[in-house]
N, C-alpha and C positions, 0 to 999 in steps of 0.2 A: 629706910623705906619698908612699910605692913605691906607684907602679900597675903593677898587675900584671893579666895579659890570659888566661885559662885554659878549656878546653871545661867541664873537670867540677870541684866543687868538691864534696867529702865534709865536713862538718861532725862531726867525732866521730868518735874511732880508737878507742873499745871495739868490741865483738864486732860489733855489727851494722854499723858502718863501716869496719871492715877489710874486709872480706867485700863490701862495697859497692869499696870502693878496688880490691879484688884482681879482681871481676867487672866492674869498667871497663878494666880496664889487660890483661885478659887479650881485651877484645874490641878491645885498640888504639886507646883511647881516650886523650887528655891531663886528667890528675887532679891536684887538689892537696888532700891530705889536712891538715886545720887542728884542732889539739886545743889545747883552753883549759888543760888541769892536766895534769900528769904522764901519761907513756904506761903501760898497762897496762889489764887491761879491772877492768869491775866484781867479776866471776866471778873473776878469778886474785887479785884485791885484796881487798876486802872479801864476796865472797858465796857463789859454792859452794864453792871451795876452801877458803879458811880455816874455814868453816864445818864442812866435813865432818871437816876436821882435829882440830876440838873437840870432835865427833860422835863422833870412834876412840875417843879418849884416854876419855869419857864412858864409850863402849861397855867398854871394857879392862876401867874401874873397875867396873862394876856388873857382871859375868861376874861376880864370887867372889861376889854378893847370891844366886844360886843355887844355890854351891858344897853349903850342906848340904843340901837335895832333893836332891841327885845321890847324896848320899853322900861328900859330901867334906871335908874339915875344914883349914880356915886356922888356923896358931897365930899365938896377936895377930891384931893390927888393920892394915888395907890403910891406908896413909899417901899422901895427894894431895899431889904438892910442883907448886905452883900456879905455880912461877918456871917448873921445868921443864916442864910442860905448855905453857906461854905461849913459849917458848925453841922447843918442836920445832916448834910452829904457827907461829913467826913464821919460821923459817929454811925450811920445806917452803912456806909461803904466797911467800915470796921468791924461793924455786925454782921456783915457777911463773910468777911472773910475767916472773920472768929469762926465760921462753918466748917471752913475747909482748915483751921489748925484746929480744927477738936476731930477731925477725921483724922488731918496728918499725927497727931499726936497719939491716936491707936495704933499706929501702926509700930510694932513692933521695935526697937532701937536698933537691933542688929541687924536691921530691914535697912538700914538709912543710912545716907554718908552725905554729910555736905561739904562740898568742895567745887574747885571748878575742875569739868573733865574734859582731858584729852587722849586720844586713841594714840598707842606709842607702838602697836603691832595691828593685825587682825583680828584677836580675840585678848587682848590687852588692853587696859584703860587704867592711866594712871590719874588720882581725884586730890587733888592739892598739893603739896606737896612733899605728903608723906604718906598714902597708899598706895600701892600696884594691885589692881583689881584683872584676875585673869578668867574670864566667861565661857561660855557656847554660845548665848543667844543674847542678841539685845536689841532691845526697843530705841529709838534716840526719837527723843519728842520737846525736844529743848525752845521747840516755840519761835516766836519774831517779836522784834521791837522797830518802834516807830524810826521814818529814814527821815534826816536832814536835808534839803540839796545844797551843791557844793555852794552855792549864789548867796544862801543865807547864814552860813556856818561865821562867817565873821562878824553876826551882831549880837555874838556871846550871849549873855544872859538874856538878853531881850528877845530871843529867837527860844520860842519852847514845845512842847511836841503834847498832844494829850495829856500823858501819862501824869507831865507838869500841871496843867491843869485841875487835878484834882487836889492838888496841894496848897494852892492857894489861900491865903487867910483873908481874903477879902477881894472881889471882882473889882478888877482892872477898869477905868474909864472908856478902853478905845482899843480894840483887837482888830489887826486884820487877819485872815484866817486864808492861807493859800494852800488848795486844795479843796476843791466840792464833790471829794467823796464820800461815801458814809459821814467818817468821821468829821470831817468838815463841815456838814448839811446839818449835822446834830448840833456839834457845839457852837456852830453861826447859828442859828434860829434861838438853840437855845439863851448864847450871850446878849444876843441882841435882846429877846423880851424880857429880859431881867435887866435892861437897860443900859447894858454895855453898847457903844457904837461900834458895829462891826463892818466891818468890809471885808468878803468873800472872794479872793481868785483863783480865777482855772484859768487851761489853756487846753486848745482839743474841743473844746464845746461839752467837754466830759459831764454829766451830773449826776453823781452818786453810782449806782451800779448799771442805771440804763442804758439800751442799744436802740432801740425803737426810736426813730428821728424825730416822732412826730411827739411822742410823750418827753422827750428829752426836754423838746421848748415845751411844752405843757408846763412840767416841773418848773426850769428854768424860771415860767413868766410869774407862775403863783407864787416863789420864794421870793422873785423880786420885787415883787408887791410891800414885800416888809422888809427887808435889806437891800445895800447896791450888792448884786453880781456879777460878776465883770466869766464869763468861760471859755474868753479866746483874750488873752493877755498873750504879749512876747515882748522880749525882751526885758524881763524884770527886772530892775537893779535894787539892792538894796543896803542901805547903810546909816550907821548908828549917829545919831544926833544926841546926845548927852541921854538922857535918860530914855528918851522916845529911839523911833525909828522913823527913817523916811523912807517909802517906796516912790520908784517910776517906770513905769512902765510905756508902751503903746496897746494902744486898741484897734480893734477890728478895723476902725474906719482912717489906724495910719495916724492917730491924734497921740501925743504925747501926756501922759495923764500922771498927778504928784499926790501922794498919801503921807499925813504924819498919825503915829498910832504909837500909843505905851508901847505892845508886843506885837510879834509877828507869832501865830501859832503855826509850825509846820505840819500840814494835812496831807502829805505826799506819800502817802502809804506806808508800808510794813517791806519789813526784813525777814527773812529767815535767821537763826540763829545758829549758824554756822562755823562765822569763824572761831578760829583758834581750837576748835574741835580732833583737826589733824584728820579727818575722814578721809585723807585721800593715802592714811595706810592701811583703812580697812578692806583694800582691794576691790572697791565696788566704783562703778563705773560714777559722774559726777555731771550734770549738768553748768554751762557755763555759769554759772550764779550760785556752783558749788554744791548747790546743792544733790543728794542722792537721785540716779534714777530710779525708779520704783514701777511695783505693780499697782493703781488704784484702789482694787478691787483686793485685796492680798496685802498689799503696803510693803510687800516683799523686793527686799536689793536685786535684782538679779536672781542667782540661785546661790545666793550666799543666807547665813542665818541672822541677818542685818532686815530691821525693818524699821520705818519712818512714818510717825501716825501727829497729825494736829497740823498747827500752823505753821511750824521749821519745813515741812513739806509743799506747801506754797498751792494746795490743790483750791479746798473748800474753808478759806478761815474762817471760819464759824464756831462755836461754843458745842451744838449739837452735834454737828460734824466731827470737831475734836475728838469729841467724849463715845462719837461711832468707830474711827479709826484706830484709836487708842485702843478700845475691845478689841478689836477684827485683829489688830496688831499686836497684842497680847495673847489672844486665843492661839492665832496661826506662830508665835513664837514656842508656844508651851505645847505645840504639837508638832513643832519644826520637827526633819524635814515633810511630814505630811501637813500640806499649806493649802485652806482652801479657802474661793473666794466669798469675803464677807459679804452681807446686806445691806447693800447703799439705799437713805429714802430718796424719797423724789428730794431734787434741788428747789429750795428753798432760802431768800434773803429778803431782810425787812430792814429798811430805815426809817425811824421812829420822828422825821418831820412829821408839821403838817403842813397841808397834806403828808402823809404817808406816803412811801416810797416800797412797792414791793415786786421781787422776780418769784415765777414758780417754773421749775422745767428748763425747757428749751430757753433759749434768749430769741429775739428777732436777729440778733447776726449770727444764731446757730442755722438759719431756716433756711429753708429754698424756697421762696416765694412763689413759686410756681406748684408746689406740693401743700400748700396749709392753705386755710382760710381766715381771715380776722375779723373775729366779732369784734364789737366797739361797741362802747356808753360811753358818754359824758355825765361826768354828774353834775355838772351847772342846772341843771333842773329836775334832777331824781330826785324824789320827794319825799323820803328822809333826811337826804343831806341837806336840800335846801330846808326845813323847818328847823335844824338844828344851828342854818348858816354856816354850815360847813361843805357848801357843794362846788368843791373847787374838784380838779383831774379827770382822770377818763382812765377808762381800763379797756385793753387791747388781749382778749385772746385767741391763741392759734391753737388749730383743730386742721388734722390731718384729711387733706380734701377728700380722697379717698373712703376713708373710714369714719372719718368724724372723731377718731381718737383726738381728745385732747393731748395735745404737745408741749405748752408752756403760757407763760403769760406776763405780762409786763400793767404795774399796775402803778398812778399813782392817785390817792383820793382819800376820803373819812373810811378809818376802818380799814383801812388796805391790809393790817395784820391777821385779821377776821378773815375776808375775802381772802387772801394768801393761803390762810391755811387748807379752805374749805376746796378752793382748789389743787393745794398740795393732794389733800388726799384723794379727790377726786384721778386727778394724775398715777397718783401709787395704786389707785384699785382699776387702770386701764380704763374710767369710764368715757364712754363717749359723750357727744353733745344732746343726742337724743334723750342719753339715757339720764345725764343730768337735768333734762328738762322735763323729766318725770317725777323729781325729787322735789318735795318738800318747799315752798316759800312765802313767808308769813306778810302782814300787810300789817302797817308800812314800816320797811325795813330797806337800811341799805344793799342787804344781801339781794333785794330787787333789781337793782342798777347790773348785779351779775348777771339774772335773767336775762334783763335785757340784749346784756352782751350774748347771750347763748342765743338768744333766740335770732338776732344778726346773724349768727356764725352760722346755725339751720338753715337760715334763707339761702345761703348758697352754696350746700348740698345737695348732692345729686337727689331726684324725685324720690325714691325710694329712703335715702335718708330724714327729707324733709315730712314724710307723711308719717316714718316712726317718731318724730317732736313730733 
């Protein structure tokens, strides 16, 4: 066994530990960055990127589904050639990640160990097994992978998780896809209009990241417009028929209901990447799911010199988010014990349906309905989306009754990314409703249908607020 002697030890070279690595080494620290699999982050590999990749090619196919409302006529039929789709994803997915190994490949050799690690003391970390790696400070940013549930782990190969799906050498006939979170909402919409038959389930009435009851069925009614969604399934059973799967379930209304499908893709969220870590000899305290308790704001163990930045910490799984903690958790490592609290942005999440799925801020089940206001649009008739034909959702924001501070937003509709962000910032710079209804807004645009919502949310502000709109 190498012993080896080092100030900082980063545990995981996806997004939030590079950014941890690069934020020690830029404050002059000594770092050794240690990755258990292959370099590349989650994001270039299996999650935004190839994802949105499959998102285009989707988008491409289902343009001509509008073609005759415009006035326009296809002769024949649009043909999906499912090799080529899977060929331009896999070579643009591998163009990206080639980003992040001409990064990781600057980095230093005696910067790097790849191995898998586990903690065998407090400040000990042994990395495969043949070094003992003994620290001060260390970042553990080792990320999450996609969760099975117990129900479906018996139809072996035909049961597959995202990550599978970008592997593919050619689309499947017939997916059903349980879970309509993010990841669910994506690769259903998307399988489906590259002319996979898809079948989508939940249970809970869950849809993507929303709280808001009334935009939940919003969502809900628009997606099911182009695929079945079934978001209060129970009792699902599932089991292997020769190359297919069959599901059965019951429905809301108590009916007994049978599915045959190639694969079952499992959409049941993320893991932290925890086990076999051995964290509970670094003396820090452990939530039941194992995972570290921490500071948010700090990413700090306790008052130990342990810190937990990205997805393994289960707060904000996001890419930006990562790549924020990762810093804050790097910085406050390479200045342990002086720890101070990083710069969180406003909370921000976008699912890339369409409609568009986006949160900003607060959620509706962060709020006390008694203290905000809700402005509301529809865009069924705001008059960008409709000339584009794309005026499906409604956006829902809250604004502190009091003050008129914008507090968060719940949105789903054309350009929900756009809008999202416009109120992100709006959010991060404290503005109020007034004051954004003093702001800039061009004719005809869908950023109008926001107006509209602000100027709702005015109407019932107190006198003094409504006369500064």
């Amino acid at each position: 066994m190498i012993d080896r002697t080092v100030e900082n030890v980063v545990v995981g070279a996806g997004t939030a530990g590079l950014a941890a690595y690069r934020a020690l080494r830029d404050a002059g620290r000594e770092v050794l960055l240690v990755e258990a699999g292959p370099f590349g982050t989650t994001c270039a590999r299996v999650g935004c990127m190839p994802s949105k990749l499959l998102i285009a090619a989707a988008e491409a196919a289902h343009g001509t589904a509008r073609w005759d409302t415009f006035g326009l006529r296809l002769e024949g039929k649009l043909t999906v050639d499912g090799r080529a789709v899977m060929q331009r994803l896999q070579f643009e997915r591998d163009r990206f990640v080639g980003f992040v190994l001409d990064g990781v490949a600057a980095i230093p050799e005696q910067e790097k160990l790849v191995g898998h690690a586990r903690f065998v003391a407090p400040r000990v970390l042994e990395v495969g097994e043949s070094t003992r790696v003994h620290f001060e400070r260390v970042v553990i940013a080792t990320g999450s992978a996609p969760a099975v549930p117990e129900s479906l782990r018996a139809l072996g190969d035909r049961v597959i998780v995202n990550d599978d799906v970008f592997a593919w050498q050619d689309l499947p006939r017939s997916v059903a896809v349980v879970g309509p979170g993010v990841i669910g909402l994506e690769l259903g919409q998307a399988l489906h209009r590259l002319g996979v038959r898809v079948h989508v389930l939940g249970r809970g009435h869950g849809i993507g990241p929303l709280t808001d009851p009334v935009l939940k069925e919003t969502a809900a009614a628009c997606l099911r417009q182009e695929f079945p969604l079934e978001t209060d399934v129970r009792q699902l059973q599932a089991k292997r028929l020769g190359n297919g799967v069959q599901l059965q379930w019951e429905n809301a209304a108590g009916h007994r209901q049978q599915l045959e499908v190639d694969e079952v893709i499992a959409a049941t969220g993320r893991v932290p990447n925890v086990a076999g870590l051995g964290l509970d000899r670094l003396g820090i305290a452990l939530q039941p799911d194992g995972v570290p308790v921490f500071d948010p704001f700090t990413l700090q163990c306790g008052q130990h010199p342990v810190f937990v930045a990205g997805d393994v910490n289960n707060d904000r799984p996001l890419l930006h988010e990562a790549a924020d903690e990762g810093r804050i958790a790097g910085e406050n490592a390479a200045h342990y014990p002086e720890v101070r609290k990083g710069v969180r942005r406003a909370p921000l999440a976008i699912v890339f349906t369409e409609p568009q799925i986006a949160l900003v801020g607060q959620r509706w089940a962060d709020l006390d309905p008694a203290q905000v206001v809700v402005g509301k649009v529809s865009f069924e008739n705001q008059g960008r989306s409709r000339v584009m034909l794309r005026n499906q959702g409604a956006l829902h924001l809250y604004a502190d009754r009091e003050g008129g501070t914008l507090r968060g937003a719940e949105l789903v509709g054309p350009e929900a990314e756009h809008l999202a962000h416009l109120l992100a910032w709006a959010l991060q710079l404290d503005l109020t409703v007034p004051r954004m209804l003093q702001l800039p807004f061009y004719h005809p645009v869908v950023e109008e249908g926001l107006r509209t919502a602000l100027r709702d949310a005015a109407s019932q502000l107190g006198r003094g607020l409504q006369q500064a709109a």
